[in-house]
Wavefront OBJ file of the C-alpha trace (Angstrom):
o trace
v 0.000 0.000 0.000
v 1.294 3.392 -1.209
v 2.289 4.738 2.519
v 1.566 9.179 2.270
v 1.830 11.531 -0.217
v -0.239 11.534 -2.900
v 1.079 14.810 -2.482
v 2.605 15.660 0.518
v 2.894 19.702 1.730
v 6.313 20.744 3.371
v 5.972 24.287 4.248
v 9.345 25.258 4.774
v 9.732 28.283 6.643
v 12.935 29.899 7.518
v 12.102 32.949 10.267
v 14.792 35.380 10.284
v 12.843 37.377 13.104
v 13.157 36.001 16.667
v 10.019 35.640 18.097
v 7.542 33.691 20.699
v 6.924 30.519 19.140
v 4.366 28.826 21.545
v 3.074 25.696 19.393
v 6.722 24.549 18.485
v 8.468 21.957 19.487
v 12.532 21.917 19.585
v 14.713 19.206 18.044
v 15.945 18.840 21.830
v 12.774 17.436 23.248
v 13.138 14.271 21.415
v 12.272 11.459 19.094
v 8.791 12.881 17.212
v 5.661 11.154 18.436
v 2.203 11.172 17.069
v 0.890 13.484 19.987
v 2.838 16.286 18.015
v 0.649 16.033 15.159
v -2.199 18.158 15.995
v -3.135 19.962 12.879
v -6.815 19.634 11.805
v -6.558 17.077 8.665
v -7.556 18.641 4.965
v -10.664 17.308 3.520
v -9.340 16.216 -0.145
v -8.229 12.532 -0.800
v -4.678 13.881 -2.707
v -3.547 15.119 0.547
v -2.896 12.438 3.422
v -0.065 14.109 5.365
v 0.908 17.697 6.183
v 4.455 19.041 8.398
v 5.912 22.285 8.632
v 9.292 22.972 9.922
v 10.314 26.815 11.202
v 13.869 27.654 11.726
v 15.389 31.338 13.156
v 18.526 32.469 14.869
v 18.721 34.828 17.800
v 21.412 36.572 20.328
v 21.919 34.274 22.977
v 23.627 34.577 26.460
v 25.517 31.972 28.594
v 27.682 31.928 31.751
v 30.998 30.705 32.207
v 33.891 31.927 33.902
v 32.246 34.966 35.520
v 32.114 35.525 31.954
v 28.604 36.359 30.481
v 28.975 35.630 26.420
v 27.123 35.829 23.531
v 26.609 34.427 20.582
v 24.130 33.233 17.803
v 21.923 30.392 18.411
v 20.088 28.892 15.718
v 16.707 26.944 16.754
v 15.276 24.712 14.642
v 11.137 23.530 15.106
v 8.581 21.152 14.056
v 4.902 23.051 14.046
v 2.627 20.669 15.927
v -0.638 22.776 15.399
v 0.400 22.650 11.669
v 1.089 18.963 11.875
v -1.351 16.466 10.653
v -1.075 12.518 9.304
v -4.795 11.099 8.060
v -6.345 8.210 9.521
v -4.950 4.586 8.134
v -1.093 6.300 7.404
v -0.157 6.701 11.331
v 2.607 3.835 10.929
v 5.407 3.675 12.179
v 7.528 3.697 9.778
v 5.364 6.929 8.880
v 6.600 8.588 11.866
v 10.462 7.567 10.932
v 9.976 9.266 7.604
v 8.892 12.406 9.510
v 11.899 11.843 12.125
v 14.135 11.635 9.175
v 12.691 14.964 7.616
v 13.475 16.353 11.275
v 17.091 15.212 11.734
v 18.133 16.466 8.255
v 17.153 19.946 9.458
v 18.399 19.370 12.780
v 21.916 18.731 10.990
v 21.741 22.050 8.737
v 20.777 23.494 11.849
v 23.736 22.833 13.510
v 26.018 23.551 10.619
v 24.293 27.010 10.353
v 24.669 27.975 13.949
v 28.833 27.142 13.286
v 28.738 29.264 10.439
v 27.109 32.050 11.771
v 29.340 32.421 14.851
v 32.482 32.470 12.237
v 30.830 35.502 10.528
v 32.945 38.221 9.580
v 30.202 40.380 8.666
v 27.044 40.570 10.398
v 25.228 41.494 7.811
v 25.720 38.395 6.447
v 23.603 35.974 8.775
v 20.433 36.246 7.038
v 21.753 35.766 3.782
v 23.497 32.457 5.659
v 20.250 31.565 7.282
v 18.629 31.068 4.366
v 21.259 29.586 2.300
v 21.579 27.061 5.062
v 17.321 26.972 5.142
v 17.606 26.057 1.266
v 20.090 23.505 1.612
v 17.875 21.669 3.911
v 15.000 21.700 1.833
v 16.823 20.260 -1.442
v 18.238 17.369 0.789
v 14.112 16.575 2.075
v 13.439 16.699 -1.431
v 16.052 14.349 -2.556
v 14.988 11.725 0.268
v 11.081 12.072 -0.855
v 12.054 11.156 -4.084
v 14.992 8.284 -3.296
v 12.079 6.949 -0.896
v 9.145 7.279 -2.966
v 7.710 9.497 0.020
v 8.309 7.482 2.620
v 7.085 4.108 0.966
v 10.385 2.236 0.315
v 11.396 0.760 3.934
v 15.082 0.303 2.896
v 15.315 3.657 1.572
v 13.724 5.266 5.113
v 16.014 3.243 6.821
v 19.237 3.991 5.022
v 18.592 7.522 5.517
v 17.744 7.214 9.217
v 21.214 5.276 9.782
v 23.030 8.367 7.302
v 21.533 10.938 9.843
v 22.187 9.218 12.750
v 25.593 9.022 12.003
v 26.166 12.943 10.725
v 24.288 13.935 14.042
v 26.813 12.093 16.038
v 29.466 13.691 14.503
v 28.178 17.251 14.216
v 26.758 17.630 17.551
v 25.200 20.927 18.692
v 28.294 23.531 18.561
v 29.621 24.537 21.921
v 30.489 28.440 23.238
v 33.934 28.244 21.906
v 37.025 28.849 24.041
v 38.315 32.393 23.189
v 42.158 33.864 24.212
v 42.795 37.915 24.472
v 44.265 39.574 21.189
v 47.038 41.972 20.575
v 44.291 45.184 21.090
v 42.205 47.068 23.876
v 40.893 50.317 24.731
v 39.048 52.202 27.532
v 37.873 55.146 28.694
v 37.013 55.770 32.213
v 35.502 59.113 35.310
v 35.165 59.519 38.194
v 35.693 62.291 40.958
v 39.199 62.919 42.157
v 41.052 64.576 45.399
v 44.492 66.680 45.029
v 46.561 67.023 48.475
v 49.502 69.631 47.722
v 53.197 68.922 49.608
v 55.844 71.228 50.252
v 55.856 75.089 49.984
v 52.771 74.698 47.746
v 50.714 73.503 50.512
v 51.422 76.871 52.478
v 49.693 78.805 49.766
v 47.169 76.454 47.888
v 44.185 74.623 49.606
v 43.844 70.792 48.970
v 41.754 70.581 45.782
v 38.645 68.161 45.077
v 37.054 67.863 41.527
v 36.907 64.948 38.615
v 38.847 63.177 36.134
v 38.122 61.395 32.982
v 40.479 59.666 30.530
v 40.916 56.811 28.164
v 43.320 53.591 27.596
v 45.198 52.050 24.860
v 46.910 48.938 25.558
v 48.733 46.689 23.152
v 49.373 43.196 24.424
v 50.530 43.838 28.294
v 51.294 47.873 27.894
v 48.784 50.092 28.558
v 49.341 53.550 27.695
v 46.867 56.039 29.943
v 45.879 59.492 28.884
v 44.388 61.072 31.522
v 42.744 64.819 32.381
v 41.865 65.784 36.480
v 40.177 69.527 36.669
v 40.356 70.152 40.388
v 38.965 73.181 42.137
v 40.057 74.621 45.793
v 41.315 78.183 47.418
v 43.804 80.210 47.989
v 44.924 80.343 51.534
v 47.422 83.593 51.357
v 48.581 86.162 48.804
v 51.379 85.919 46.718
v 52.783 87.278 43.324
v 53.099 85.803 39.926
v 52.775 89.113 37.655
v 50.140 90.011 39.619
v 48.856 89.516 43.329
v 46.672 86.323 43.351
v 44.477 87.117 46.516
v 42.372 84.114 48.817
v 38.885 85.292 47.225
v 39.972 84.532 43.940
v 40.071 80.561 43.974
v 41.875 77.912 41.992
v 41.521 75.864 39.283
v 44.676 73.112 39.077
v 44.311 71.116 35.902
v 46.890 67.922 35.106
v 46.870 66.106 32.088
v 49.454 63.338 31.738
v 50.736 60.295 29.348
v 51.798 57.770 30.933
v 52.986 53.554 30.654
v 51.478 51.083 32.724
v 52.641 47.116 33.263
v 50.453 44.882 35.458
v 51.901 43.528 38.079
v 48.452 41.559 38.423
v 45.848 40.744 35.747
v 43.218 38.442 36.301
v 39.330 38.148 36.232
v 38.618 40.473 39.168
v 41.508 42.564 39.582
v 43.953 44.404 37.890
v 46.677 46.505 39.128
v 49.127 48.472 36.585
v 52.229 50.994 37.723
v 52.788 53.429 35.339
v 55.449 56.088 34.718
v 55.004 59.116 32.242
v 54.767 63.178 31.691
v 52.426 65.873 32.208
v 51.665 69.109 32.315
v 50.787 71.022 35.883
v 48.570 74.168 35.706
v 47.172 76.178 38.348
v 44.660 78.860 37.630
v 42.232 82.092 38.888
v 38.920 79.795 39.004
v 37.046 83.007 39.615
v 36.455 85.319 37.025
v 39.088 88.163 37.737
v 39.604 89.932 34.675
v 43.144 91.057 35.639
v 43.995 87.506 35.942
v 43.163 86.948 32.453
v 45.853 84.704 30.663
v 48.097 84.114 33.815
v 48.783 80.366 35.241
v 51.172 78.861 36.731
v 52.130 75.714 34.699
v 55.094 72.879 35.228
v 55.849 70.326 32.853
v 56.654 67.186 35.236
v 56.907 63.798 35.567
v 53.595 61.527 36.465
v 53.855 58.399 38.949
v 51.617 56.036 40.711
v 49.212 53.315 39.384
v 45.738 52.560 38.570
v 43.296 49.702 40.153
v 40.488 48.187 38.462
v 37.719 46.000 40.502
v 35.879 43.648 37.665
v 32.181 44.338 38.198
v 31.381 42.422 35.309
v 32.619 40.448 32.061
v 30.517 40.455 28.943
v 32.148 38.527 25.424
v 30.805 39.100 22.224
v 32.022 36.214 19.998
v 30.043 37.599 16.872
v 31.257 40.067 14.955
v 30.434 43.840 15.395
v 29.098 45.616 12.491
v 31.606 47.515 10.140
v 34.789 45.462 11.746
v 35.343 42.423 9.569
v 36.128 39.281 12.083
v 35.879 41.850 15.499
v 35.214 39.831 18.500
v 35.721 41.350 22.086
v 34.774 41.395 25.213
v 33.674 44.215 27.584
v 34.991 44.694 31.559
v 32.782 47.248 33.683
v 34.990 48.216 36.449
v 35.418 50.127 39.581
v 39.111 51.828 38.554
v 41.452 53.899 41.712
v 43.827 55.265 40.864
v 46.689 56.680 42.665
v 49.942 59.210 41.152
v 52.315 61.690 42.232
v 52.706 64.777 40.174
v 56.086 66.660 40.952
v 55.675 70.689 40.827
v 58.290 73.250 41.024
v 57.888 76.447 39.707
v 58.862 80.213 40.282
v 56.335 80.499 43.263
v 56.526 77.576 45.375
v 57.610 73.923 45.421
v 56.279 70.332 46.405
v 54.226 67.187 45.194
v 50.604 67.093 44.161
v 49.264 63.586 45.428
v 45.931 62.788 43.485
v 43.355 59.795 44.268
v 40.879 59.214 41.715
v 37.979 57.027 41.908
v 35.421 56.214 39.487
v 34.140 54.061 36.980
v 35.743 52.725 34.139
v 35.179 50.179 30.836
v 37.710 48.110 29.350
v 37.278 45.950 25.637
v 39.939 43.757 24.705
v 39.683 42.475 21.346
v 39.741 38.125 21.794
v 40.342 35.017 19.282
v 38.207 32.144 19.305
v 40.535 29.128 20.217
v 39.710 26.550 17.863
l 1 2 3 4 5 6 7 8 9 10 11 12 13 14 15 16 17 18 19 20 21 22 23 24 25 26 27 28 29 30 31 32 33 34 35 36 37 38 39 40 41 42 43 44 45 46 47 48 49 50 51 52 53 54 55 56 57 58 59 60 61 62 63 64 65 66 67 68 69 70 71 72 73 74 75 76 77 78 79 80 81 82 83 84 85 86 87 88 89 90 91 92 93 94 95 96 97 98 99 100 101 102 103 104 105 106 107 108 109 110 111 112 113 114 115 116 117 118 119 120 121 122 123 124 125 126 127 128 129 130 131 132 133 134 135 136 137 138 139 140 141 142 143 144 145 146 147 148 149 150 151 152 153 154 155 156 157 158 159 160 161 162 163 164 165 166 167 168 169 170 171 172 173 174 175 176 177 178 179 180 181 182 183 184 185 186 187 188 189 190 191 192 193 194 195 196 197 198 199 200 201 202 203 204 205 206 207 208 209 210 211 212 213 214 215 216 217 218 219 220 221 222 223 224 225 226 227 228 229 230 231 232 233 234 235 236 237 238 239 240 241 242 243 244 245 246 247 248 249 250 251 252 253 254 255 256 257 258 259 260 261 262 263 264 265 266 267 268 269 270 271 272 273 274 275 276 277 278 279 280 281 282 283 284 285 286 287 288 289 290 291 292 293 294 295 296 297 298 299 300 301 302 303 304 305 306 307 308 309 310 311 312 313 314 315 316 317 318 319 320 321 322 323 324 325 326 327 328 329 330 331 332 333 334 335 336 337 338 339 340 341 342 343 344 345 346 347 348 349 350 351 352 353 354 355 356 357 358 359 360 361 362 363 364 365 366 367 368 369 370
């Protein structure tokens, strides 16, 4: 007896859109049964069976290593509501034909989800998804035909022994291993306290204000450039060109470049000496129009070192748009940071000791370890 398909209908339906999908089942939940063919049956005597299979990809998330990453996961689903067999055809080797139909996407699945998380481009996956959608349906096609839709016992066999096999050897991908590249960058603020040394001190109140700045590191060096506007008073006169009276204020700004090592790197902390130049300039903060133009500055050295506290980890092992093969990950962190600035000029001398704290972002570019 001539088993289904008089004509069988396999709407094949790649979604390319994430979405809800209540009435689906996944691949995962096991073998098919004939409780997941609940589609109302067709009244017309050509038609005796009637499957549709849905396939998407979406951003997924996963935990490892205090690590959150993500990636693209590719889902592949039978439609049960959509899902019907007429009465006299529920066989079981009826129900391997349709298991058959369901590993071969399973397996294109799988291969898809690999390719799309090797992407170089992201505008690429949909034109992936479907290629990988249309593969799927030529190989269904090719086993209705080799098995005379699903009459030929040997045929439906054979195939379910093929797919077996291919499954076991392509299993589900796993969230690959990934290793830090050559590249990262930051930036990072926060507020930050000045305490003046030396003869400075006797004329210059300790100053309080914010910093912000931004890293470039290339493997282990990190070079910091780094801006701290700090505001405080002036405790007694004294001359430079012109009187600078205590009612007037201060403004001290210091920008410096500096290189950093760490002396400790790992998934919650981070701790980096540096050494480098800046510039030391102290200001009227009050708007004195005789003071105009005048500041003391001091090009000096720049000493101390900055100390990250890993909030969080995130890994992105797609690619980001408009940066062919770009994979990274992203550190939220609570950053202090500690340095000495050395001033001597023609009024007074001494040390300005600053302590930042704030927040601060780090993205290191990563490999995928194969």
């Amino acid at each position: 007896m001539k088993l289904l398909l008089s004509l069988l209908l396999l709407n094949l339906v790649p979604i390319t859109i994430y979405s809800e999908i209540m009435d689906e089942r996944h691949y995962e939940e096991g073998p098919l049964t004939w409780y997941d063919f609940q589609g109302e049956p067709i009244e017309n005597n050509n038609i005796t069976a009637q499957i549709r299979f849905l396939s998407e990809y979406h951003p997924e998330e996963e935990e490892r290593n205090d690590t959150t990453f993500t990636y693209i996961k590719a889902s592949n689903y039978f439609n049960k509501s959509a899902a019907w067999v007429s009465d006299g055809h529920r066989t079981g080797l009826a129900l391997t034909y349709f298991q058959v139909m369901f590993d071969i996407r399973e397996y294109f699945r799988r291969e898809l989800e690999k390719e799309l998380n090797q992407t170089e481009e992201i505008y690429h996956l949909t034109k992936k998804h479907n290629a990988y959608f249309e593969k799927g349906s030529v190989e269904i096609q090719r086993f209705n035909l080799e098995s005379e839709s699903g009459t030929l016992r040997d045929v439906v066999l054979k195939w379910e022994s093929l797919y077996a096999m291919k499954l076991n050897q392509t299993r589900s991908p796993v969230l690959p291993y990934v290793k830090d590249a050559n590249w990262a960058y930051g930036a990072n603020v926060g507020l930050n306290s000045s305490i003046n040394t030396g003869t400075m001190s006797e004329f210059l109140t300790n100053n309080y204000g914010f910093s912000y700045g931004g890293d470039l590191a290339y493997r282990d060096f990190t070079l910091f450039l780094q801006v701290a506007l700090v505001y405080g008073d002036i405790k007694k006169p004294f001359i430079y060109e012109k009187t600078w009276e205590p009612d007037m204020g201060s403004t001290t700004a210091i920008i410096d470049l500096s290189l950093g090592y760490p002396i400790l790197d790992n998934s919650t902390h981070r701790l980096v000496p540096f050494l480098g130049a800046g510039v030391h300039e102290i200001s009227v903060s009050n708007s004195v129009d005789e003071m105009e133009g005048i500041n003391l500055t001091r090009y000096s050295y720049i000493f101390g070192f900055c100390y990250d506290f890993n909030l969080s980890t995130s890994a992105n092992i797609t690619s980001l748009p408009g940066f062919s093969g770009s994979k990274f990950s992203n550190q939220h962190n609570i950053r202090l940071r500690l340095y000495v600035s050395d001033v001597k000029n023609d009024v007074f001398k001494g040390n300005s000791i600053n302590l930042s704290l704030g927040y601060s972002f780090y993205t290191k570019m990563i490999d995928l370890i194969e």
